[in-house]
One Martini backbone bead per residue (centre of mass of N, CA, C, O) as a GRO file, in nm:
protein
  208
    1UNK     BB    1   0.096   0.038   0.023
    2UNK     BB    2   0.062   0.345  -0.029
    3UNK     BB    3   0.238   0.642   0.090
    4UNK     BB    4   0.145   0.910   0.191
    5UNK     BB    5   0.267   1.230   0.229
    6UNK     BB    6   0.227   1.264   0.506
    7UNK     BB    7   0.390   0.964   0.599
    8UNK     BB    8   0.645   1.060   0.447
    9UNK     BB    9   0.706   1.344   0.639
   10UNK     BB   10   0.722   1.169   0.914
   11UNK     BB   11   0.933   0.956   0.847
   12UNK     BB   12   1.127   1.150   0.755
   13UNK     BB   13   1.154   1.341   1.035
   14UNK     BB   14   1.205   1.078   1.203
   15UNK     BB   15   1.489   1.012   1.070
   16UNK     BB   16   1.632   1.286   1.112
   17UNK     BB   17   1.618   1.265   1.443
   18UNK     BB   18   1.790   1.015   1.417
   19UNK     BB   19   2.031   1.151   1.330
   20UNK     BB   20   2.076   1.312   1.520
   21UNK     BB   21   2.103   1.145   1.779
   22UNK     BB   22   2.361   0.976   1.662
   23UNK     BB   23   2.558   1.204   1.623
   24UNK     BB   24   2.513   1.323   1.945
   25UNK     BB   25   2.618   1.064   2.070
   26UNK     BB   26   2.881   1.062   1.906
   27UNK     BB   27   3.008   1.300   1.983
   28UNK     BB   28   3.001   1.279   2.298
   29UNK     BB   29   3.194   1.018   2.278
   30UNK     BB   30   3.394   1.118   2.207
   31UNK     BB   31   3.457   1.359   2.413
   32UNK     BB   32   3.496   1.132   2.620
   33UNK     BB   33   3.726   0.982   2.526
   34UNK     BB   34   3.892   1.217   2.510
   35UNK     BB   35   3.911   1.307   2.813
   36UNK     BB   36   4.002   1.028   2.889
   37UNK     BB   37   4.286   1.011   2.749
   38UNK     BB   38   4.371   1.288   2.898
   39UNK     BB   39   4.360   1.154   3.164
   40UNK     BB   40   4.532   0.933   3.140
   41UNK     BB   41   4.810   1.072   3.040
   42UNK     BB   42   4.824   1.257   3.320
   43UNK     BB   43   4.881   1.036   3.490
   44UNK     BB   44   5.110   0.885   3.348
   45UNK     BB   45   5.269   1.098   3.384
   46UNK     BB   46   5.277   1.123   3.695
   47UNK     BB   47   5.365   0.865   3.758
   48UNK     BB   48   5.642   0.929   3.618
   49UNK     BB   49   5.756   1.160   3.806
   50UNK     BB   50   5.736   1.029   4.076
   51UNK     BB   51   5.901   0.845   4.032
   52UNK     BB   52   6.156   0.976   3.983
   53UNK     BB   53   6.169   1.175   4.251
   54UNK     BB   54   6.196   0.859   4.400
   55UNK     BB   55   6.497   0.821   4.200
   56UNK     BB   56   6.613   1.044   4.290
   57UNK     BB   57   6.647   0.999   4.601
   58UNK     BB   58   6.778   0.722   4.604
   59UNK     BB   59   7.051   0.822   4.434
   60UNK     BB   60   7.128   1.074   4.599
   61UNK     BB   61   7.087   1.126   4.854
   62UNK     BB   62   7.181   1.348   5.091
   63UNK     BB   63   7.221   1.554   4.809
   64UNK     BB   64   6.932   1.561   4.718
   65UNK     BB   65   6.776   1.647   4.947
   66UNK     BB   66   6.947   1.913   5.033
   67UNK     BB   67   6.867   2.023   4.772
   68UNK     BB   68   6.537   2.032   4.790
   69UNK     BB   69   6.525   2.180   5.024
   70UNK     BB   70   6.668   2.445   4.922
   71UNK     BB   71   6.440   2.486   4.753
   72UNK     BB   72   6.176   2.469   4.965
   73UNK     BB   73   6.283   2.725   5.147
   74UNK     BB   74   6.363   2.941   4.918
   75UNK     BB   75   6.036   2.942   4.857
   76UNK     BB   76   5.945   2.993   5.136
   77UNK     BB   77   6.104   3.237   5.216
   78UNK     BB   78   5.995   3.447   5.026
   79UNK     BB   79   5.696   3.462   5.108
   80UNK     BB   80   5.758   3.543   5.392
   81UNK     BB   81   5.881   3.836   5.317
   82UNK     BB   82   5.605   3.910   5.137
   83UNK     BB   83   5.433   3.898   5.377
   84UNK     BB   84   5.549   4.071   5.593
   85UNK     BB   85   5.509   4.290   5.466
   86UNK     BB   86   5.213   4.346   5.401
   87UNK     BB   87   5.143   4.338   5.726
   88UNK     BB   88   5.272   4.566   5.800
   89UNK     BB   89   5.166   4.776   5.576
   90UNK     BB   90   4.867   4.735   5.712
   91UNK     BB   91   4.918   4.764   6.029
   92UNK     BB   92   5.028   5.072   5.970
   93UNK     BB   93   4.684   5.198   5.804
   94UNK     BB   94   4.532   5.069   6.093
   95UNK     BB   95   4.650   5.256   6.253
   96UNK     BB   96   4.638   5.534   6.162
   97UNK     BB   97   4.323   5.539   6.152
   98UNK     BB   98   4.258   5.475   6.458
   99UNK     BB   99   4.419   5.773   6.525
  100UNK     BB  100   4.228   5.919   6.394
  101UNK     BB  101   3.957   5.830   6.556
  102UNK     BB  102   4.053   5.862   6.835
  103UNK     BB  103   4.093   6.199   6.792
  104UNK     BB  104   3.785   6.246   6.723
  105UNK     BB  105   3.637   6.123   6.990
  106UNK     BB  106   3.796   6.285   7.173
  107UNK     BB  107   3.705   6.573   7.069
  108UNK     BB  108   3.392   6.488   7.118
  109UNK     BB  109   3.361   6.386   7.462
  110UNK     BB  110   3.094   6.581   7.520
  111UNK     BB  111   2.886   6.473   7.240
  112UNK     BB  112   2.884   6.177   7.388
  113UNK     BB  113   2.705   5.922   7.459
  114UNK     BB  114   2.572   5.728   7.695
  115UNK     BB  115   2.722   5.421   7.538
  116UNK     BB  116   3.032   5.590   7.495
  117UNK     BB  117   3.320   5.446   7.625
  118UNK     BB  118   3.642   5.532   7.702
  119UNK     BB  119   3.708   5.839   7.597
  120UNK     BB  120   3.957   5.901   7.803
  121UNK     BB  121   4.201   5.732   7.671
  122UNK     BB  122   4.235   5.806   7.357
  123UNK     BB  123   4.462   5.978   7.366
  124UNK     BB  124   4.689   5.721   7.472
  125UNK     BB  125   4.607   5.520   7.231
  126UNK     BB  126   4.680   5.729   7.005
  127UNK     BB  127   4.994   5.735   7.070
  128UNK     BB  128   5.061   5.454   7.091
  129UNK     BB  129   4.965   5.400   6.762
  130UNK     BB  130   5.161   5.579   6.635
  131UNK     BB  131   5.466   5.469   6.731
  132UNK     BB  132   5.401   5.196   6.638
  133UNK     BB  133   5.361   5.292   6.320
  134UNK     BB  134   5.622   5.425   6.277
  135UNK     BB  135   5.780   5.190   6.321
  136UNK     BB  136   5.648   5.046   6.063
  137UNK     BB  137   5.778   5.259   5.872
  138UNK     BB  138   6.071   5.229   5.906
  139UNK     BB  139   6.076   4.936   5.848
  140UNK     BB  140   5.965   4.956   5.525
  141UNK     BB  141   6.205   5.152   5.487
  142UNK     BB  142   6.434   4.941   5.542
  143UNK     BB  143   6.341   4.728   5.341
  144UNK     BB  144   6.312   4.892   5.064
  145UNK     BB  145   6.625   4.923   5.113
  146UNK     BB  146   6.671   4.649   5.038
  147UNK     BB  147   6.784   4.353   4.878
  148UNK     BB  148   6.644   4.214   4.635
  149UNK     BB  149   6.542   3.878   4.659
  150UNK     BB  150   6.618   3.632   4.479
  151UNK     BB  151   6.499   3.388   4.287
  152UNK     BB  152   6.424   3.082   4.338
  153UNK     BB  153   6.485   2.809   4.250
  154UNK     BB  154   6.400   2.598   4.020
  155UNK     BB  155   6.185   2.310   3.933
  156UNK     BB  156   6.135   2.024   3.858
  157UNK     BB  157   5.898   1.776   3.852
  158UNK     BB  158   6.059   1.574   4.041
  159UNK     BB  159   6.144   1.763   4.252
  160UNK     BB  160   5.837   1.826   4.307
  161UNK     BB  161   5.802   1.564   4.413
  162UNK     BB  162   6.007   1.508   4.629
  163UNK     BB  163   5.931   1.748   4.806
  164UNK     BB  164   5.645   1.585   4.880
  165UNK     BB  165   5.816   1.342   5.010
  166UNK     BB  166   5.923   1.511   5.226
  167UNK     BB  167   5.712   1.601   5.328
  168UNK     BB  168   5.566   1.339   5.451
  169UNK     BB  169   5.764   1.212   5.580
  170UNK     BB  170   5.772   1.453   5.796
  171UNK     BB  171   5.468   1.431   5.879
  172UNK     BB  172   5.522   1.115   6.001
  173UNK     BB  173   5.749   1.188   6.213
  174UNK     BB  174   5.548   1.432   6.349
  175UNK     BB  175   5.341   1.186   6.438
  176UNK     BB  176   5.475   1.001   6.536
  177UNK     BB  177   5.604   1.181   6.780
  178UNK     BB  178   5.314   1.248   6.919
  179UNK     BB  179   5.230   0.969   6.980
  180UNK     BB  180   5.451   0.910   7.166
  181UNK     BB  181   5.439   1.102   7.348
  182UNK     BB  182   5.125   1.042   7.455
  183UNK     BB  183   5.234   0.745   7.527
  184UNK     BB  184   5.379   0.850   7.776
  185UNK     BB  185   5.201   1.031   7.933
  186UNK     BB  186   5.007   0.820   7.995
  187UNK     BB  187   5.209   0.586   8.145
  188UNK     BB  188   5.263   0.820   8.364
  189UNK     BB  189   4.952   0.880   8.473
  190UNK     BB  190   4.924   0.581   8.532
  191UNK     BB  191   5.137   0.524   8.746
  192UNK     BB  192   5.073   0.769   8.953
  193UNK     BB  193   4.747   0.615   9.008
  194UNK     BB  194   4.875   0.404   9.125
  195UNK     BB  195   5.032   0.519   9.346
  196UNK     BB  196   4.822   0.650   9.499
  197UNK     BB  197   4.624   0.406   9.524
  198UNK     BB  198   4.851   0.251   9.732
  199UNK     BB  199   4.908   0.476   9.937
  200UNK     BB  200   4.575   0.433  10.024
  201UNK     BB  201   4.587   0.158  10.052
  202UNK     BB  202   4.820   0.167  10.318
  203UNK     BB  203   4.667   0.402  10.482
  204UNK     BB  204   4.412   0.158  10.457
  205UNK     BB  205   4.259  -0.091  10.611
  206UNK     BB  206   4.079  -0.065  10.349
  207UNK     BB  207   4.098  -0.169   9.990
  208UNK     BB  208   3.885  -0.070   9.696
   0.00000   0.00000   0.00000
């Protein structure tokens, strides 16, 4: 039987809309795919750099150690000097601030409401605070005119990878190590615990 130009039209449409679903879940497993294969690669990179960093420390020995400590001190030390200036040039800023607001409270402390108090002092703490800022500008002072420290050394994929499991080793043995002392606190309180409770029962009749 044949079919009408409508039924045509419908299967036709029908066709068009299955090819387009087709094509879109074709797309979407390719970008699937391609995800996962760079997600394989960078894991597959990764785990080789990591051996690395491990065949770094284990062949060169406390030479390796030595040196890989010395990349991450000195990016340490860099870090902790630009972290220093900043906080104290904030610390600066905000006291010199509550020093206008301390000396314009105390000049207004006639028209001041009970509510607030204690602004008898401000003009002492006015001052204290300014002494502090003046400190923390001379210091300001005084580091920006040091010689800017050289940027810390490059580090390789492996030495850091490296730097990381000595991060790691490190963690394992203060945590051993606090380990420790907590079981032998707690040894010596159990001790102790002891003793007083045999001292008091060789010093009474009944030892319950």
């Amino acid at each position: 039987m044949a079919l009408s130009q409508q039924e045509k039209n419908v299967r036709l449409e029908a066709e068009t809309w299955q090819d387009k679903m087709k094509a879109g879940l074709n797309q979407g497993l390719a970008l699937v795919q391609e995800h996962a294969q760079k997600g394989y690669e960078a894991t597959k990179e990764r785990v080789s750099t990591a051996r690395a960093g491990q065949e770094l420390l284990e062949k060169g020995g406390q030479a390796a150690e030595s040196c890989i400590r010395a990349k991450m001190l000195a990016k340490v030390a860099i870090g902790q000097s630009e972290d220093i200036y900043a906080r104290v040039k904030q610390a600066k800023e905000n006291l010199e601030e509550t020093v206008l607001y301390l000396r314009s409270a105390h000049q207004s402390a006639e028209n001041m409401p009970e509510g607030c108090g204690g602004v008898s002092s401000f003009h002492e703490l006015a001052e204290a605070y300014e002494a502090k800022a003046t400190l923390y500008k001379m210091l300001l002072e005084s580091l920006s005119d040091d010689e800017e420290l050289p940027k810390p050394p490059a580090m390789s994929p492996a030495e850091e990878d490296a730097a990381l499991l000595l991060q790691l080793k490190d963690g394992y043995k203060q945590t051993s190590r606090r380990v420790a002392e907590g079981a032998e606190l707690i040894r010596k309180n159990t001790v102790e615990t002891g003793n007083i409770l045999t001292s008091q029962c060789m010093g009474a009749s009944v030892c319950v």
